[in-house]
N, C-alpha and C positions, 0 to 999 in steps of 0.2 A: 363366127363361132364364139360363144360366149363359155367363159371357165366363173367357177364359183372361185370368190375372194373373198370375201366378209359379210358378217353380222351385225349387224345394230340392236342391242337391247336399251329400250326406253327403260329408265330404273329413276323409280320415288325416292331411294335412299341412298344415295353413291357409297356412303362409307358402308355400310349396313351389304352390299351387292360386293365390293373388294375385300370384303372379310370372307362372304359367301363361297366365291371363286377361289379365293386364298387357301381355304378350308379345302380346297379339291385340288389342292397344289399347284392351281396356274400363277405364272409366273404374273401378278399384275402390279403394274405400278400406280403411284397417284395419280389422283387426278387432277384438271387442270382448268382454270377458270378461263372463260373470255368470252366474250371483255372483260377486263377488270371488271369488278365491280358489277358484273353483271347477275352474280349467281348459277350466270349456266358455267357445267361443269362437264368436263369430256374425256374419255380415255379410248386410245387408238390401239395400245402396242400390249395386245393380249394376244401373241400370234397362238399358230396351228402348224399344222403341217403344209409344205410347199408354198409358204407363202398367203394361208388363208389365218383372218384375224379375225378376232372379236372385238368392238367396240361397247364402250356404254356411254351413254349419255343421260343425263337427268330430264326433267322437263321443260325446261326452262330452256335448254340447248337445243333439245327438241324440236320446238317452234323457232329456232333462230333458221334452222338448214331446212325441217317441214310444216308449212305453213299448214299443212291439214293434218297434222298432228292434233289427236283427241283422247288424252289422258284417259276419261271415263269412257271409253271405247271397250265394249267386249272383246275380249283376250280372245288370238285365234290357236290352233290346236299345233301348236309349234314344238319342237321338242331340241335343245340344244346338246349335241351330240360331241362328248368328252372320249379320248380313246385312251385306255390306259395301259401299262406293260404287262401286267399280269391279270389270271382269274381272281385272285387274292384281294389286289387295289380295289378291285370292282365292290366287296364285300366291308374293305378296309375303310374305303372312301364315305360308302353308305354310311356306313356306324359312325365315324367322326360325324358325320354332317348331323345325321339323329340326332345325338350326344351332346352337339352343339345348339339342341333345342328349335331347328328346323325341319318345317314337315317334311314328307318324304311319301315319294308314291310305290312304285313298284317292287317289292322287296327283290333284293340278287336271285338271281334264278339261272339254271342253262338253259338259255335260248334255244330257238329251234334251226335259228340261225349261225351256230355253232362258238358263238361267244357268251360270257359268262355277262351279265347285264342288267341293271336296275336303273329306275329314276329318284331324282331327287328332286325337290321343289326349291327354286330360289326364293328371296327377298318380297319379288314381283307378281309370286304363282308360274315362274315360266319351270317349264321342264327339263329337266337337267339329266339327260341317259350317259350312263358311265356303261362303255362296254370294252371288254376284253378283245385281244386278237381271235382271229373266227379260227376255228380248229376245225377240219373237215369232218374228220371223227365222229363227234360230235354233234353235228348236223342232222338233223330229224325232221319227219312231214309234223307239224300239228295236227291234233283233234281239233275240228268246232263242228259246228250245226249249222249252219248253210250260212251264204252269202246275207247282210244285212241288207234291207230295202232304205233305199233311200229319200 
């Protein structure tokens, strides 16, 4: 049986990516070179809940641990999932980040999944979802128009 434990985001700009996440109140620390001298740069201790972390690594560190690692590689449709204490943070969070002069995708909305929820775009263009505890209440079928063809 396999448990989820960690993320890896590949990031062009390390300091530029610890402001980003800083701005969403995670707790992160510097980052940290090696080899010396080598340029690659790496951060482990972005934890989560139960034991599940975030990492980031620049490019350079990248191809030290993956050797098929391909910077100009088409982005895939990932979405890095932030839980916050209230419906407020959700709303609160967005706006700092805005504010901060980074794009931003999904304005805060009530989900139909009964948490209050937006995206934010990082450094990278990765997907940054900020969502509230799920309220049952709250919880609704969606409208759409049929299933998409693939």
């Amino acid at each position: 049986m396999s448990t989820f434990g960690q993320i890896n985001l590949f990031v062009r700009d390390m300091a530029a990516s610890v402001e980003f996440y800083r701005l969403l109140e995670l707790e992160v620390p510097g980052a940290f070179e090696w080899p010396a001298g080598s340029g690659a740069e790496h951060i482990d201790d972005i934890h989560g809940a139960e034991g599940c972390y975030m990492a980031l690594d620049n490019h350079p560190m990248a191809r030290i641990w993956n050797p098929l690692f391909e910077p100009d590689r088409s982005r895939g449709n990932v979405v890095v999932g932030l839980m916050v204490e209230t419906r407020d943070d959700v709303d609160r969070l967005y706006d700092t980040v805005k504010a901060a002069g980074h794009p931003v995708g999904q304005e805060p909305y009530d989900a139909f999944f009964g948490s209050r929820y937006a995206i934010v775009i990082d450094p990278d263009g990765n997907q940054v979802g900020l969502k509230s505890p799920i309220e049952g209440d709250r919880k609704y079928v969606p409208e759409f128009e049929g299933r998409e063809s693939n």
